[in-house]
C-alpha positions, 0 to 999 in steps of 0.5 A, spaced: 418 794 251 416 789 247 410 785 247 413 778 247 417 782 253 410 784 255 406 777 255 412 774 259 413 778 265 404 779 265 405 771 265 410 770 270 407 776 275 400 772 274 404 765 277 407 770 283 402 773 285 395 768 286 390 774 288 392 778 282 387 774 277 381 775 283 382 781 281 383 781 274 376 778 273 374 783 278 375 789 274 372 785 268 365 784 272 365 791 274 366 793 267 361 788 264 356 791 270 357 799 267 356 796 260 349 792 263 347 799 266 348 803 260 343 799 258 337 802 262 332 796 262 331 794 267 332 786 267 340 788 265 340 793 272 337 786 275 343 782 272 348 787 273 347 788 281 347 780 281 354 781 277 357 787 282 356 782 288 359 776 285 365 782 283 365 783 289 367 777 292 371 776 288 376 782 289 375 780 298 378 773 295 383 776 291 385 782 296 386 775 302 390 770 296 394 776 296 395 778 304 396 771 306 402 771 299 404 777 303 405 774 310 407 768 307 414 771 303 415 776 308 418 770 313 
């Protein structure tokens, strides 16, 4: 596959799908929250406990946009 191919379909499922860029920053939060805590200070612990809660609210929204899509094309 091509990668204009590629960008296409990836932009065209983030339009479909509107939970599905919820949990994109979900997975980029969390990965920045195990950068922070490789850091091993302790300012960078308290950030990245701070950024997981934010990562987790953000997948609970994402996880309903994408339930209530779910329902909605399923009638």
């Amino acid at each position: 596959m091509s990668p204009k191919k590629l960008v296409k379909g990836l932009k065209s499922y983030l339009k479909g799908s509107p939970g599905t860029r919820f949990i994109l920053y979900f997975e980029i939060l969390i990965i920045s929250c195990i950068y922070l805590l490789i850091q091993h200070t302790q300012e960078a612990q308290s950030l990245a406990e701070k950024l997981a809660i934010y990562a987790y609210y953000t997948l609970a929204i994402g996880v309903v946009l994408q339930f209530i899509h779910f329902l909605l094309k399923k009638e």
